[in-house]
N, C-alpha and C positions, 0 to 999 in steps of 0.2 A: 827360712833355713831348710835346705835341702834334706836334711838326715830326717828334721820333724816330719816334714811333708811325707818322706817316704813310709814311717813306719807309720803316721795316722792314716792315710791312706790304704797302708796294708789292714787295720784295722776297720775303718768303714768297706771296705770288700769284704773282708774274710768275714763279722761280725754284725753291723750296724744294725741288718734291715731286721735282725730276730734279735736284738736287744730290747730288756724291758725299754716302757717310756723312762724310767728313774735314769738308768742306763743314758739311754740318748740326752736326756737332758744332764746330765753330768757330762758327756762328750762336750756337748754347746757350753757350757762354763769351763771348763777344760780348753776350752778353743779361745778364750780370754785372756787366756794368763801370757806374762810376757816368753817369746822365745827362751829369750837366756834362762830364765828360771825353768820352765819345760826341761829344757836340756837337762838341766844339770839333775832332772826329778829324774829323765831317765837313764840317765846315766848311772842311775843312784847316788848321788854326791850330796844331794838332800832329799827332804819330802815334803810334800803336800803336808801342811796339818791339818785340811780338810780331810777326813778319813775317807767318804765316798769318792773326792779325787784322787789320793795314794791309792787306793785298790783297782780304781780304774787306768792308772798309769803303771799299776805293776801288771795288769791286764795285758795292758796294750805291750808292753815289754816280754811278756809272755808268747805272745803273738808274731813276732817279728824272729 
């Protein structure tokens, strides 16, 4: 999906390379999940019940 790819990508430029390791490895599971559920995380229509994934997708929402 074109929308994810845009705003994850905005987020490994702007952030990635001085993210903790916790950080990046929550990116790398974050990158698991299916599309449609992504979307709809950022879109805010649901959330992660993972807590380090919701903070990192309102991050990344932040970001864009």
């Amino acid at each position: 999906m074109k929308e994810l790819d845009f705003l994850l990508v905005r987020y490994l430029d702007a952030h990635f390379c001085s993210a903790s390791t916790a950080e990046r490895e929550n990116f790398l599971r974050l990158l698991k999940v299916e599309d449609d559920l992504l979307w709809a995380w950022f879109l805010g229509r649901s959330h992660s019940e993972d807590a380090e994934l919701d903070a990192l997708v309102q991050r990344i929402r932040g970001t864009s």
